[in-house]
C-alpha positions in Angstrom: 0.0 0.0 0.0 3.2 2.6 0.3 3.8 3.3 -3.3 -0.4 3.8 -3.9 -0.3 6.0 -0.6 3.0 7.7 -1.7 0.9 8.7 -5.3 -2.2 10.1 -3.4 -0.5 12.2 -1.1 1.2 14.0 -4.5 -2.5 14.1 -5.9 -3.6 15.8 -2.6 -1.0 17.9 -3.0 -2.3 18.8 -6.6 -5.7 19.3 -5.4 -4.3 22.3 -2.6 -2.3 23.8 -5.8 -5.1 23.8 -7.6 -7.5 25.1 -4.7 -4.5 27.9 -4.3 -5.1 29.6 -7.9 -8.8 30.3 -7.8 -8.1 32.1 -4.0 -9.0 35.2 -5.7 -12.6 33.8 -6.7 -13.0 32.5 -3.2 -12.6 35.9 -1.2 -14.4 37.6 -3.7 -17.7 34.8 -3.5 -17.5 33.7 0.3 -20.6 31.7 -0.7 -17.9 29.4 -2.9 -16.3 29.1 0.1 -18.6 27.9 2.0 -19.2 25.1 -0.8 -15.7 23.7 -1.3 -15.2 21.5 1.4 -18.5 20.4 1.3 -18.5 19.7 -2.2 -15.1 17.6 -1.9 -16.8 15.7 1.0 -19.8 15.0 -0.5 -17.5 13.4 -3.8 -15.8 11.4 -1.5 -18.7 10.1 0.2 -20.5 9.3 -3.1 -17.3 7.1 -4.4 -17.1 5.4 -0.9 -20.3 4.4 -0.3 -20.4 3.5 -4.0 -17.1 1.6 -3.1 -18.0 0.1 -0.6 -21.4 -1.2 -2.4 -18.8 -2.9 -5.5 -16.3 -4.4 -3.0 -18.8 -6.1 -1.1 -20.8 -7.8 -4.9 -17.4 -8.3 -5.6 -16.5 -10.4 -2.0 -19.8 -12.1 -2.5 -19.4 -12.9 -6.1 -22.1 -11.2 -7.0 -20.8 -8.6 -9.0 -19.4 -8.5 -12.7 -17.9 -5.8 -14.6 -20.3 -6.2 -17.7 -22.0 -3.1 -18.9 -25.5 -4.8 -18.5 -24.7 -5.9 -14.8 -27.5 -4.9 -13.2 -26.0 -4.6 -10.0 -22.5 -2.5 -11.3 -25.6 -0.2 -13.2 -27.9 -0.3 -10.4 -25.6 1.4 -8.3 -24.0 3.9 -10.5 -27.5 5.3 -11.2 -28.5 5.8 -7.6 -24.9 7.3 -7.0 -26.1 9.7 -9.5 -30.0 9.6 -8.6 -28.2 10.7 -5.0 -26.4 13.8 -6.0 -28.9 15.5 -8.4 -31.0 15.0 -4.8 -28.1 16.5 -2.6 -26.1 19.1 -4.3 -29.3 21.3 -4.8 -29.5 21.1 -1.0 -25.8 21.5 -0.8 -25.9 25.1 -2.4 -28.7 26.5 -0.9 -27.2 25.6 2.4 -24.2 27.2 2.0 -26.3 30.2 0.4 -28.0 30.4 3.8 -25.0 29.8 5.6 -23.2 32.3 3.8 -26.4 34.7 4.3 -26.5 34.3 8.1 -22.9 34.6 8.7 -22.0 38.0 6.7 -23.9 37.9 3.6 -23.9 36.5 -0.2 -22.5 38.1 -3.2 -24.4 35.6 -5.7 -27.8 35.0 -5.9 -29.5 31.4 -4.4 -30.4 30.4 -7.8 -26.6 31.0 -9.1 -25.4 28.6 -6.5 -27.5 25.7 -6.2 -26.8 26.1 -10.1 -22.9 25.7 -9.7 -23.4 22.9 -6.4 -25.8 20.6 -8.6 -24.0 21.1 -11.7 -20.5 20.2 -10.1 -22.3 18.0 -7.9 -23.8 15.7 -10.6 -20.5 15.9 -13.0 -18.5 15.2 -9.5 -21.1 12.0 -9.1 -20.4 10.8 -12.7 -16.7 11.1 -12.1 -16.7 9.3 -9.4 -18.7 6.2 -11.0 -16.2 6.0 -13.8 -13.1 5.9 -10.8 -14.7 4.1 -8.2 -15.6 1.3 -11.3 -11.6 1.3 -13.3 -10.2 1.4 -9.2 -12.5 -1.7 -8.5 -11.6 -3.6 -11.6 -8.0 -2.9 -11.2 -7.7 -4.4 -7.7 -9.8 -7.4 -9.0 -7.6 -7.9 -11.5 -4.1 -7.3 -9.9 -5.7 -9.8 -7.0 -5.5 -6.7 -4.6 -7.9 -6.1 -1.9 -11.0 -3.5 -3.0 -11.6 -2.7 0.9 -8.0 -1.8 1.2 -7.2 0.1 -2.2 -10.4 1.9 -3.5 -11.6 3.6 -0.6 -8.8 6.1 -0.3 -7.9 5.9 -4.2 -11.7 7.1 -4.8 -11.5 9.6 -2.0 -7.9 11.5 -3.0 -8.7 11.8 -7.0 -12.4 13.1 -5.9 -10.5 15.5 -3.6 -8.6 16.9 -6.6 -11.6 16.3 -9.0 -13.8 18.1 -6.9 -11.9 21.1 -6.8 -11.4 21.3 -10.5 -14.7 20.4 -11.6 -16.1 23.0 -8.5 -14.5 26.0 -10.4 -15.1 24.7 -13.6 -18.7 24.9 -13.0 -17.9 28.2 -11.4 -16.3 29.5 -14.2 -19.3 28.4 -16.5 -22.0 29.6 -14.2 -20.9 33.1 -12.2 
């Protein structure tokens, strides 16, 4: 586990470089703020749990990487079905967070806009890297409880921040 530990620490690393260049966006729109860390989180969570879901099939044998599994497509649509339910909620709680604590910049509508779209991208992302990290460690006879966990959670870290300002720089 070293050498896969040793490579997500120097994506983490990415993800605060990364988080570093759009500091200017940030104190400008506290509200965005508010919704990094929470959007990051709520990645992370998606892949685990989704994670977690395909290493268990997998230990049971119940799970195949066929593209008309039911249970590998079952899955990926609720992780999906999940966030477009939970990123709208995500943004207007950091609107009203934001709005309580010294005031918003960017209208409720603009940020529910940027957490669902970079919520549901975000949720997609992590179905395509929770499903290659799965198969990988089934196929290099590697242990899915020990290896996708905190390979999903590091590249969401990173992915959410990029795909966060991506949406920001769409949207705002």
């Amino acid at each position: 586990m070293l050498p896969v530990l040793v490579v997500l620490t120097a994506i983490e690393l990415g993800s605060g470089i990364v988080l570093d260049t759009f500091e200017s966006t940030l104190l400008r729109y506290p509200t965005l703020l508010v919704l990094v860390p929470v959007t990051i989180g709520m990645a992370g969570n998606l892949g685990s749990i989704l994670a977690a879901r395909f290493s268990t099939a997998l230990h049971l044998g119940l799970l195949s990487f066929d593209t008309d599994d039911d249970r590998l497509v079952g899955n990926a649509v609720a992780t999906m079905a999940l966030a477009v339910t939970v990123f709208p909620l995500v943004g207007a709680g950091a609107w009203l967070l934001q709005g309580v604590v010294g005031g918003t910049r960017l209208a409720l509508l603009t940020v529910v806009a940027v957490a669902l779209t970079s919520g549901v991208a975000l949720a997609a992302l992590a179905v395509a890297v929770t499903t290659i990290t799965t198969y990988a460690a089934y196929r290099f006879e590697l242990d899915p409880d020990d290896v996708v966990i905190p390979v999903v959670t590091n590249v969401c870290d990173v992915l959410g921040v990029l795909v966060l300002f991506g949406a920001v720089s769409v949207l705002v």
